[in-house]
TORKOL-4160 file (C-alpha; in steps of 0.2 Angstrom, whole numbers, padded with zeros to 4 digits, m for minus):
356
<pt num="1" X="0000" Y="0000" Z="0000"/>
<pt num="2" X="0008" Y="0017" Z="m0006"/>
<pt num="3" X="0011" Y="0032" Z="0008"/>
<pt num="4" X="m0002" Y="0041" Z="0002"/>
<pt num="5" X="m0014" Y="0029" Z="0001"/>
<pt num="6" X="m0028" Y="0032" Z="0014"/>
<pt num="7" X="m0030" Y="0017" Z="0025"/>
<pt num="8" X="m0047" Y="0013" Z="0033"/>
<pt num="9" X="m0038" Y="m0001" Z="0043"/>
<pt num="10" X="m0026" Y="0014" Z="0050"/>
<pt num="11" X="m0040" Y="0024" Z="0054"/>
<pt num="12" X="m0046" Y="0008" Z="0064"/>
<pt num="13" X="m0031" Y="0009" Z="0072"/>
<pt num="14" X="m0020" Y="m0003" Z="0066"/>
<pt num="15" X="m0005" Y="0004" Z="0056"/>
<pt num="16" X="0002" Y="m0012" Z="0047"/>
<pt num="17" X="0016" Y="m0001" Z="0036"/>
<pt num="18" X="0023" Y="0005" Z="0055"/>
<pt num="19" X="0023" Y="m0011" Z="0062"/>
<pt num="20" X="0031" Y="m0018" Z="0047"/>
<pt num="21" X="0045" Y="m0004" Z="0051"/>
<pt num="22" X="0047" Y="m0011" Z="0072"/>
<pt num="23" X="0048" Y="m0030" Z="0066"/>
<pt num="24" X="0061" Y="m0024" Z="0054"/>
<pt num="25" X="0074" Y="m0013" Z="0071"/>
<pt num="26" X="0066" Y="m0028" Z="0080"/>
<pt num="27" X="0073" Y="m0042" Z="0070"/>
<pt num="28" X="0091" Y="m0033" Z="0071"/>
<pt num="29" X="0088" Y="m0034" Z="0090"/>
<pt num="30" X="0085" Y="m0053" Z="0091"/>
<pt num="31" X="0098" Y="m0057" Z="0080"/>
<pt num="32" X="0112" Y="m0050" Z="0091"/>
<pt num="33" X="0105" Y="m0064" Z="0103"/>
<pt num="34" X="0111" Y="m0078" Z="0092"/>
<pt num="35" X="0125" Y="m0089" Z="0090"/>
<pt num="36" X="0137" Y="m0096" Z="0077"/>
<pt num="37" X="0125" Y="m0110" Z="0076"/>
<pt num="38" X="0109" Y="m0098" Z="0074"/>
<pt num="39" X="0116" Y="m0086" Z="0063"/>
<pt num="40" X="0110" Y="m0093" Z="0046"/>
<pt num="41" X="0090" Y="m0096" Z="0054"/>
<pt num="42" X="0079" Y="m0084" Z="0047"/>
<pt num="43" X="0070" Y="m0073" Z="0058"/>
<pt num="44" X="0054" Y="m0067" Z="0054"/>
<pt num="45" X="0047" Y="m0082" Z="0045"/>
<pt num="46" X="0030" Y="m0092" Z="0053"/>
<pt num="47" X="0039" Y="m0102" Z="0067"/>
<pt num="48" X="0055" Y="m0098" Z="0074"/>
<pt num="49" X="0069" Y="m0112" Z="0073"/>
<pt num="50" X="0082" Y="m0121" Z="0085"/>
<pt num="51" X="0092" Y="m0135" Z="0080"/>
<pt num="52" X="0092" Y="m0147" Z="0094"/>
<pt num="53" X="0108" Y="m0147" Z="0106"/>
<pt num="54" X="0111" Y="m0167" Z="0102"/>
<pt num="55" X="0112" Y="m0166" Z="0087"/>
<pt num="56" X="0107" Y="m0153" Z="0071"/>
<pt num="57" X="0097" Y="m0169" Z="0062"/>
<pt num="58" X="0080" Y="m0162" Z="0072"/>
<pt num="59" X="0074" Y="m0143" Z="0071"/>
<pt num="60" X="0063" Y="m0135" Z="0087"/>
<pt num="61" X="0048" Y="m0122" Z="0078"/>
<pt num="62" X="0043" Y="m0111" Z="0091"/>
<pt num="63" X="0028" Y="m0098" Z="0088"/>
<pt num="64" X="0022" Y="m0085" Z="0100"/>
<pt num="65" X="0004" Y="m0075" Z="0095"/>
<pt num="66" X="m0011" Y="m0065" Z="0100"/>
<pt num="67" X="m0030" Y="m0067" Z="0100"/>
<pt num="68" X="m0033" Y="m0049" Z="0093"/>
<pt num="69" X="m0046" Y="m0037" Z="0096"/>
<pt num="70" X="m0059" Y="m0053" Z="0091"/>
<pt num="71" X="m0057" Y="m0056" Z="0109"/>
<pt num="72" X="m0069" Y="m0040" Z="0114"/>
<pt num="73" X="m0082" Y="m0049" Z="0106"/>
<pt num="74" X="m0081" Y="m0062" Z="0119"/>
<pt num="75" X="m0083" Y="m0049" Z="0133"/>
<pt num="76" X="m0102" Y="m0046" Z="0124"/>
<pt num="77" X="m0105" Y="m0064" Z="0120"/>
<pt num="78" X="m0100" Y="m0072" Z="0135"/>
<pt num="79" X="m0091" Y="m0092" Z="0140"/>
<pt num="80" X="m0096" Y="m0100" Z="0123"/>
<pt num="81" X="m0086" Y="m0086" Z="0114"/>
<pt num="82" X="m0071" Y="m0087" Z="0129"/>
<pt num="83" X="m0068" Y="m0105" Z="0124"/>
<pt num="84" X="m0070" Y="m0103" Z="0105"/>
<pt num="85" X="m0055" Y="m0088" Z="0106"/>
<pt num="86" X="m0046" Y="m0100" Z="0118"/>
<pt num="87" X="m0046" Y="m0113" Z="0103"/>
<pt num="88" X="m0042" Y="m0100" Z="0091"/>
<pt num="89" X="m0028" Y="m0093" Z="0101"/>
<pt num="90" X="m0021" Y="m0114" Z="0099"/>
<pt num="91" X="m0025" Y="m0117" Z="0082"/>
<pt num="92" X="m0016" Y="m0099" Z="0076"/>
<pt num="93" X="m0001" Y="m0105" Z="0085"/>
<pt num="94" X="m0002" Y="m0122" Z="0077"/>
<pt num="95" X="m0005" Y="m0116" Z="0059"/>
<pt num="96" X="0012" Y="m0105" Z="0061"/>
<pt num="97" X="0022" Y="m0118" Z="0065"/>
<pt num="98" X="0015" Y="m0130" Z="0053"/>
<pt num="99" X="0020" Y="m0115" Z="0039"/>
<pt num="100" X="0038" Y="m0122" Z="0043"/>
<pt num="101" X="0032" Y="m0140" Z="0043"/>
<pt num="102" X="0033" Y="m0144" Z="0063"/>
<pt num="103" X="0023" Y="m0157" Z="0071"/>
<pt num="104" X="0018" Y="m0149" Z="0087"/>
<pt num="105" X="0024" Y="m0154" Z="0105"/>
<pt num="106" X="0020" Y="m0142" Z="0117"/>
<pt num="107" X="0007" Y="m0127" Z="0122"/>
<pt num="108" X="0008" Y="m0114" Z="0136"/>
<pt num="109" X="m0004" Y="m0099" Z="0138"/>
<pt num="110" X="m0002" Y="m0080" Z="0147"/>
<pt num="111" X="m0020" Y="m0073" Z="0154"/>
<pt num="112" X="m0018" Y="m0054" Z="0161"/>
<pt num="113" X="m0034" Y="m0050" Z="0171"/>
<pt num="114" X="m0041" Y="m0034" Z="0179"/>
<pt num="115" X="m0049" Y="m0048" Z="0193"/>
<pt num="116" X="m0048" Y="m0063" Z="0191"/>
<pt num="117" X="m0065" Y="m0070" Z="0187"/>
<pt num="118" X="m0066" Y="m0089" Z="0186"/>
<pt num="119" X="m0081" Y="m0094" Z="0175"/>
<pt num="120" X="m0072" Y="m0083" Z="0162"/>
<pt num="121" X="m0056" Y="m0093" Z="0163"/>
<pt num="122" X="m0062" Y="m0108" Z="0166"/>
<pt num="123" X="m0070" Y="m0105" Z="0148"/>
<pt num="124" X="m0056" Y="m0098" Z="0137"/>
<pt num="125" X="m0044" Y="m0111" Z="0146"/>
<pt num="126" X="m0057" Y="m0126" Z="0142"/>
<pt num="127" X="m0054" Y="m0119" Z="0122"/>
<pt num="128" X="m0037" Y="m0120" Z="0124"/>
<pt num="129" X="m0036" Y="m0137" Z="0131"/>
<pt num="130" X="m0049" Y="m0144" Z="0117"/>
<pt num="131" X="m0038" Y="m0135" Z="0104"/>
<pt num="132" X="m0025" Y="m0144" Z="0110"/>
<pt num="133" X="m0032" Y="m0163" Z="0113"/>
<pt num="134" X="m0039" Y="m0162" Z="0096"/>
<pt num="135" X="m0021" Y="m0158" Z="0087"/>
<pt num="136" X="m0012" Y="m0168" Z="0102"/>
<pt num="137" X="m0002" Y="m0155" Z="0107"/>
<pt num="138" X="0001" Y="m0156" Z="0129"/>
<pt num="139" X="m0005" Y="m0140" Z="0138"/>
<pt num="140" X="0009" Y="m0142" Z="0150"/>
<pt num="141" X="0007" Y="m0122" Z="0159"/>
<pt num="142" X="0006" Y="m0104" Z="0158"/>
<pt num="143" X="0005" Y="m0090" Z="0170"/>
<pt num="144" X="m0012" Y="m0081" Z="0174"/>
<pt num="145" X="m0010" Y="m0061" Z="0181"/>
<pt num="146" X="m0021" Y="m0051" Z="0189"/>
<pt num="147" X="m0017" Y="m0033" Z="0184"/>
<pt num="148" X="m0030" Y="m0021" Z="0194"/>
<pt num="149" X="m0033" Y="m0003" Z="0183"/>
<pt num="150" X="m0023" Y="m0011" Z="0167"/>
<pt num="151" X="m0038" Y="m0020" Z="0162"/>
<pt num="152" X="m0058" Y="m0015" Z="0163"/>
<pt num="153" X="m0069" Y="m0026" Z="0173"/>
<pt num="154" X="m0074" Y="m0041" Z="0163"/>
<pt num="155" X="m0058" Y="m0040" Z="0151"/>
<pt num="156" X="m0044" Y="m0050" Z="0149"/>
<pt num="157" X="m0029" Y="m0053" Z="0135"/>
<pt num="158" X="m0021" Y="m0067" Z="0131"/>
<pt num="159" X="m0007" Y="m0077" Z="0120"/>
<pt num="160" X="0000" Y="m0092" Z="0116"/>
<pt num="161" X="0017" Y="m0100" Z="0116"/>
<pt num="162" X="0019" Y="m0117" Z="0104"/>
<pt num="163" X="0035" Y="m0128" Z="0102"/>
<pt num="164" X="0035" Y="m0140" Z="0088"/>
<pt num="165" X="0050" Y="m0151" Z="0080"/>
<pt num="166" X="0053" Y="m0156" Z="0060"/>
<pt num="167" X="0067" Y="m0167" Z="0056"/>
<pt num="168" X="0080" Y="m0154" Z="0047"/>
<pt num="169" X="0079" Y="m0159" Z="0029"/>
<pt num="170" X="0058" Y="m0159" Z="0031"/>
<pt num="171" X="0059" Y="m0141" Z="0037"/>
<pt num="172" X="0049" Y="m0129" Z="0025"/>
<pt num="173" X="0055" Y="m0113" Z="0021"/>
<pt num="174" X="0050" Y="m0109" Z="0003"/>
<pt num="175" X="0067" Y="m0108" Z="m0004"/>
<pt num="176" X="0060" Y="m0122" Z="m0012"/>
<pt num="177" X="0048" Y="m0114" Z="m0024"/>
<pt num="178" X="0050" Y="m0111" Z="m0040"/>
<pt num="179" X="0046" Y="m0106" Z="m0057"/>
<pt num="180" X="0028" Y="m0115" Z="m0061"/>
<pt num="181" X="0023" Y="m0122" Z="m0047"/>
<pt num="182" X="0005" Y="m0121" Z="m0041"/>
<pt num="183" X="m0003" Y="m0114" Z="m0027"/>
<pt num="184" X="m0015" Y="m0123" Z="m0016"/>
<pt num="185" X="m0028" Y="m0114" Z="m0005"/>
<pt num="186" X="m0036" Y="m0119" Z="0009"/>
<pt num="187" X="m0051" Y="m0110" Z="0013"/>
<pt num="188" X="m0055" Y="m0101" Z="0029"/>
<pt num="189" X="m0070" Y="m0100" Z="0039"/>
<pt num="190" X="m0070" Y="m0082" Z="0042"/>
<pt num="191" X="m0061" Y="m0067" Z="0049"/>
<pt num="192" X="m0050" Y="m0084" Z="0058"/>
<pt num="193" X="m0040" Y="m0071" Z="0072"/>
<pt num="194" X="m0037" Y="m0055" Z="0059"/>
<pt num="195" X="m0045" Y="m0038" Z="0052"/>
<pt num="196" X="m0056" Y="m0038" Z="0070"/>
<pt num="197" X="m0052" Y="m0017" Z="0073"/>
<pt num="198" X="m0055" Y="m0014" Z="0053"/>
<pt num="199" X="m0072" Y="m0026" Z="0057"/>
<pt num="200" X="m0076" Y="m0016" Z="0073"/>
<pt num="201" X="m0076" Y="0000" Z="0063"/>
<pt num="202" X="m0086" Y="m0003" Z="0050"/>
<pt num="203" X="m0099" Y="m0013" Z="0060"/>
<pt num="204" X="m0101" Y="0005" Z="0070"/>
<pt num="205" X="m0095" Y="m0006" Z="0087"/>
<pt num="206" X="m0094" Y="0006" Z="0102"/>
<pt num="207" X="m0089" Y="m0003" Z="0116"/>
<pt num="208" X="m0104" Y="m0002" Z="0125"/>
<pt num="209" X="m0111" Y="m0020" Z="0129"/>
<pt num="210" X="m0130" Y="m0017" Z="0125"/>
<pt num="211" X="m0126" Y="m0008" Z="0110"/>
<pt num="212" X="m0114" Y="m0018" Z="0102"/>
<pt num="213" X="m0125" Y="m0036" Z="0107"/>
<pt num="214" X="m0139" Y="m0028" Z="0097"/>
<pt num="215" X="m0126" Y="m0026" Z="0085"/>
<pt num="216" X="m0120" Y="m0042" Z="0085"/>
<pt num="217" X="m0138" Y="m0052" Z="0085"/>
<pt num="218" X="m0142" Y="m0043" Z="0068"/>
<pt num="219" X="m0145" Y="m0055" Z="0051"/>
<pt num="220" X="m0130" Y="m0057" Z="0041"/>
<pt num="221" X="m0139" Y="m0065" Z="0027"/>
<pt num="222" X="m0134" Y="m0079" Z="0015"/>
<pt num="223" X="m0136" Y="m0099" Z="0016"/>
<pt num="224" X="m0136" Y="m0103" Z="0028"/>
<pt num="225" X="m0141" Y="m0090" Z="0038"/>
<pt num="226" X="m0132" Y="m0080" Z="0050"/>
<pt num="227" X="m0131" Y="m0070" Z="0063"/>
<pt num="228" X="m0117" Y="m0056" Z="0061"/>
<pt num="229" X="m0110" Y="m0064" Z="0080"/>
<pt num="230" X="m0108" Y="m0083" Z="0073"/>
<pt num="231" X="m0102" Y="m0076" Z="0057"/>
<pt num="232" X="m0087" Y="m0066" Z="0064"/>
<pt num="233" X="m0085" Y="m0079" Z="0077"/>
<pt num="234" X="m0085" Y="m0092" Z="0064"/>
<pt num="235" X="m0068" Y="m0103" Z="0072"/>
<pt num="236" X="m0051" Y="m0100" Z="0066"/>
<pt num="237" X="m0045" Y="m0120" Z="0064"/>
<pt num="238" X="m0030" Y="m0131" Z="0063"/>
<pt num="239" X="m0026" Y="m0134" Z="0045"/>
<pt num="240" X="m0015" Y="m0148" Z="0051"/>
<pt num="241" X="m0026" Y="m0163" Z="0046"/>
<pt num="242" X="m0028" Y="m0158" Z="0029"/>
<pt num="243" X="m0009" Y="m0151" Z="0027"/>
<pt num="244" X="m0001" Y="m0163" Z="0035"/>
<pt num="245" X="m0005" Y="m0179" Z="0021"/>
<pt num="246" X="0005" Y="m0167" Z="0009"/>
<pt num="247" X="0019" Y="m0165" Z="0019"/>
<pt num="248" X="0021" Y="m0184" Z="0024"/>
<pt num="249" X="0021" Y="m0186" Z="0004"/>
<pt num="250" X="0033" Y="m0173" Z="0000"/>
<pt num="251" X="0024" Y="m0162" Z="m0009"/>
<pt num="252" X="0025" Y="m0146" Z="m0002"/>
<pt num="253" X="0039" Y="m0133" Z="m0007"/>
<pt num="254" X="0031" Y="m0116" Z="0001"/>
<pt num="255" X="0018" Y="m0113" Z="0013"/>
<pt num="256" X="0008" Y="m0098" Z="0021"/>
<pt num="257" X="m0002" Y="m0095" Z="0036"/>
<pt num="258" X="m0013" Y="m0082" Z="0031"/>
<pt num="259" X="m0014" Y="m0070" Z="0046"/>
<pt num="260" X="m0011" Y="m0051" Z="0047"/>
<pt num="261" X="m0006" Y="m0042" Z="0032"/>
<pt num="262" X="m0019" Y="m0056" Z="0024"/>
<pt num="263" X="m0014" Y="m0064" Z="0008"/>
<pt num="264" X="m0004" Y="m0048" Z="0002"/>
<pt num="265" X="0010" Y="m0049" Z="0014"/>
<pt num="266" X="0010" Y="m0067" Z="0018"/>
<pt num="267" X="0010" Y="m0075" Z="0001"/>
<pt num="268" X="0024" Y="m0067" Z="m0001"/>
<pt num="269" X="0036" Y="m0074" Z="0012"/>
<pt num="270" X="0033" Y="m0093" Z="0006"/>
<pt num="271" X="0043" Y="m0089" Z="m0010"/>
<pt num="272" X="0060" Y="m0083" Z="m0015"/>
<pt num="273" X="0066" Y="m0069" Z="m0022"/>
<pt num="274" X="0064" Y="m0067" Z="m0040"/>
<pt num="275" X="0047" Y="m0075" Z="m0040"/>
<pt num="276" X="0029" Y="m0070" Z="m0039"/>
<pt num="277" X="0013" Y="m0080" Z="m0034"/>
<pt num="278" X="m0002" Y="m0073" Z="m0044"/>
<pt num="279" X="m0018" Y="m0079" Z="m0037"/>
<pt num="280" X="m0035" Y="m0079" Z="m0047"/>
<pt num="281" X="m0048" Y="m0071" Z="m0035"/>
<pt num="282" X="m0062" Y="m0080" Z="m0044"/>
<pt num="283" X="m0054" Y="m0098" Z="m0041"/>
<pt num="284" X="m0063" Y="m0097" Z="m0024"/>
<pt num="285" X="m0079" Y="m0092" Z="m0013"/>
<pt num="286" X="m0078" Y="m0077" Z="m0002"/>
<pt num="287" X="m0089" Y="m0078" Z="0014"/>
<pt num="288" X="m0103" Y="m0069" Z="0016"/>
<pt num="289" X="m0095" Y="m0060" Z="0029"/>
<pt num="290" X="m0082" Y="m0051" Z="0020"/>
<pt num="291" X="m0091" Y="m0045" Z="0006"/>
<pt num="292" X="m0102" Y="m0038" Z="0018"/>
<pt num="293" X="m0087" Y="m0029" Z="0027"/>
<pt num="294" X="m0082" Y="m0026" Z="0011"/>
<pt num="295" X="m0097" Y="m0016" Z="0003"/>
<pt num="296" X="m0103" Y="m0007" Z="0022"/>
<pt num="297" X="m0084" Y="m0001" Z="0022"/>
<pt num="298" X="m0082" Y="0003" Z="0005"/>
<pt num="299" X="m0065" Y="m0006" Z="0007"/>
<pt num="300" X="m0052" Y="m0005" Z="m0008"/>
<pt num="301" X="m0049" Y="m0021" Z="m0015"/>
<pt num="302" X="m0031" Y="m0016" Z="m0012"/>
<pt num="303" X="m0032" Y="m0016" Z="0007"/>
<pt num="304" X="m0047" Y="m0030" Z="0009"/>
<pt num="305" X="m0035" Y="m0043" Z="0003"/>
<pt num="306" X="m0021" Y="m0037" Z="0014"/>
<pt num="307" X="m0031" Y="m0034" Z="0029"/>
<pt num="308" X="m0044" Y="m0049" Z="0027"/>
<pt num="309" X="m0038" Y="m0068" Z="0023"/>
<pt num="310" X="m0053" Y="m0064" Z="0009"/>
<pt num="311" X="m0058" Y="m0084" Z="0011"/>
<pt num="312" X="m0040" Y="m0093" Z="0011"/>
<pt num="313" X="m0034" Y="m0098" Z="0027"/>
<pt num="314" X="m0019" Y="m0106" Z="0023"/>
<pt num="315" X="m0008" Y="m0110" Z="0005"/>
<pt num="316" X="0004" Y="m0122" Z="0000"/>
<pt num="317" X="0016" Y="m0122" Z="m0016"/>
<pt num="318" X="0018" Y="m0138" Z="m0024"/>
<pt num="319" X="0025" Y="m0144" Z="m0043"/>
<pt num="320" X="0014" Y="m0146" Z="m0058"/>
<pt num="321" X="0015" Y="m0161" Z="m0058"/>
<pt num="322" X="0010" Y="m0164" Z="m0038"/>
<pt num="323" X="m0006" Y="m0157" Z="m0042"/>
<pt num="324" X="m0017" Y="m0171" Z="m0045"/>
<pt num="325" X="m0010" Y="m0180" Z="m0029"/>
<pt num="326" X="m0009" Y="m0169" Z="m0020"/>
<pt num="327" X="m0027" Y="m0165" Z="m0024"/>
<pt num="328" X="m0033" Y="m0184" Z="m0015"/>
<pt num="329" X="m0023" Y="m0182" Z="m0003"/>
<pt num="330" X="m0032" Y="m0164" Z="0003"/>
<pt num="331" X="m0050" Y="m0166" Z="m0007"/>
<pt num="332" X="m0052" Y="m0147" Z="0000"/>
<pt num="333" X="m0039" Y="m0137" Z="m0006"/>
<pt num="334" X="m0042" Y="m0126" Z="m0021"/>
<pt num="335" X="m0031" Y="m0123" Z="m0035"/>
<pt num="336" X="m0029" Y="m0104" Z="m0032"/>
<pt num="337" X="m0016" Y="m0096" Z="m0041"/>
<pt num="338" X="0003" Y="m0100" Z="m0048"/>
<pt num="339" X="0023" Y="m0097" Z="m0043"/>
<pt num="340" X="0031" Y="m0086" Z="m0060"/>
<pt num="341" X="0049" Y="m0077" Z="m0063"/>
<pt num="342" X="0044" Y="m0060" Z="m0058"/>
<pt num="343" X="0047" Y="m0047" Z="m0069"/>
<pt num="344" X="0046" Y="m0033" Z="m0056"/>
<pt num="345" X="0055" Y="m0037" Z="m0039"/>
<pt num="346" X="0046" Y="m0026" Z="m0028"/>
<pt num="347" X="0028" Y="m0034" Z="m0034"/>
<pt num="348" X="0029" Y="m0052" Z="m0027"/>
<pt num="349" X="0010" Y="m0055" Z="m0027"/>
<pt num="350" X="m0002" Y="m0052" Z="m0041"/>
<pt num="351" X="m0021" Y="m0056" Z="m0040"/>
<pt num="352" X="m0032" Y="m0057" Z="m0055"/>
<pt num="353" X="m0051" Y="m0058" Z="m0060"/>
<pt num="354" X="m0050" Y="m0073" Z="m0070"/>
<pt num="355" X="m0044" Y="m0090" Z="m0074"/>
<pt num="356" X="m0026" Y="m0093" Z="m0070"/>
């Protein structure tokens, strides 16, 4: 997005181009903490990466994140939407390190609290735990803080820590990709943990309970029918069952975990430099959801597909000739787009209207 582009999502108050300029000093910073040994991991992909002490044959992927600002829908909604953002905190780390290729080990969770309140931790803890029996991944801690006048009565924040392994020469980076490959979408269920604040905006959300319920209980529309509270509550899940098949086979050269910066920014960062992914919008089904955010917030198509996952959660590279298998192997993944030599370095996605 150019400088002088105006940005609803900034308005919203999310500036992704500033945050893009603190990861960059930030990434400096964490470098200076590595070793010999570390210096040649790249910082700033999906997971995080330790070569184990006894021996470099096996890889650690670690993955730290957020719920986002989806979690103030929760304070409305009440315990059903405490546990479903307690999943979605799990399966966002899970999805991370699965971008690198990891099989997940382990899960521990932060909870900061105004007061502590019981019922409402009980619940977002029982999301993480089912998350996390579901993938087999142990919940084996976490810290919980009560933090009078830093949060309002009734609201909380949380975050996930995950630690995953891959054995070194399965470890997925993207420097795989190349030239004529296909790419492989996975669709997404919603919003997933993303392009809440942008969401919140447009939706007129005021932070007043009463208000923002009624909000929340109007009809979204479509088939099946929904509520605009289930449809941006809709879960963010674990794309590891249907992934995973792929890797085992080794089919997979680049994936992506679509998250902030949407499929702009991500797509991206599962491919070198000197290639481009270009994606055929029409090659899937956008929600209902987003094209309702879309037309109420008169959204750019520019900024919609870099704030919004736009109906791909997840996408994975592999050869021409991989398609069809990979196809059985994971009946649900669309054939969205293509890896080409770019002819501009600085435009390393493209997404057209049309058939690829």
């Amino acid at each position: 997005m150019t400088d002088g582009a105006r940005s609803l999502y900034r308005d919203a108050g999310v500036d992704i181009d500033k945050a893009g300029q603190s990861l960059s000093a930030i990434k400096q910073l964490a470098r200076s903490t590595l070793n010999a040994e570390l210096q040649q991991s790249e910082i700033g992909h999906f997971g995080g990466v330790f070569p184990m002490p006894s021996g470099p044959d096996r890889l650690l992927v670690a993955s730290a994140d957020g719920i986002g600002t989806k979690i103030k829908l929760a304070f409305v909604l009440g315990n059903w939407a405490h546990r479903q953002v307690g999943a979605d905190l799990v399966n966002h780390c899970l999805n991370d390190i699965l971008a690198c290729g990891a099989r997940p080990l382990f899960f521990l969770d932060y909870v900061a609290m105004g007061t502590l309140e019981p019922a409402t931790l009980e619940a977002l803890v029982d999301g993480m735990a089912t998350a996390c029996r579901d993938s087999g991944v142990a919940l084996i801690g976490g810290e919980t803080a009560e933090m009078p006048g830093l949060y309002a009565d009734g609201e909380y924040d949380a975050a996930g820590f995950i630690v995953g392994e891959v054995a070194a020469g399965h470890y997925v980076d993207g420097s795989a990709a190349r030239d004529g490959d296909i790419v492989l979408g996975f669709p997404a269920l919603g919003l997933h943990t993303n392009g809440y604040s942008l969401a919140r905006s447009i939706a007129g959300w005021t932070g007043t309970a009463d208000h923002d319920r009624a909000l929340l209980e109007q009809q979204l529309g479509g088939v099946p029918a929904q509520t605009l509270a289930s449809a941006l509550m809709a879960p963010h899940p674990s794309y590891d069952s249907q992934v995973r098949p792929l890797l085992d086979a080794g089919l997979v050269r680049g994936m992506a975990h679509i998250t902030g910066g949407g499929l702009v920014d991500n797509v991206p960062r599962m491919i070198p430099d000197g290639l481009q992914a270009i994606l055929d919008a029409a090659a899937w089904k956008v929600n209902p959801i987003f094209e309702h955010l879309v037309q109420r917030g008169n959204i750019s198509v520019e900024e919609r597909y870099r704030v919004f996952n736009m109906g791909i959660g997840f996408v994975a590279a592999v050869r021409v000739g991989d398609v069809e298998e990979a196809r059985v192997l994971a009946p649900d993944a669309l054939e969205i787009g293509r890896i080409v030599a770019a002819a501009d370095t600085k435009s390393r996605l493209e997404i057209i209207q049309g058939t690829t």
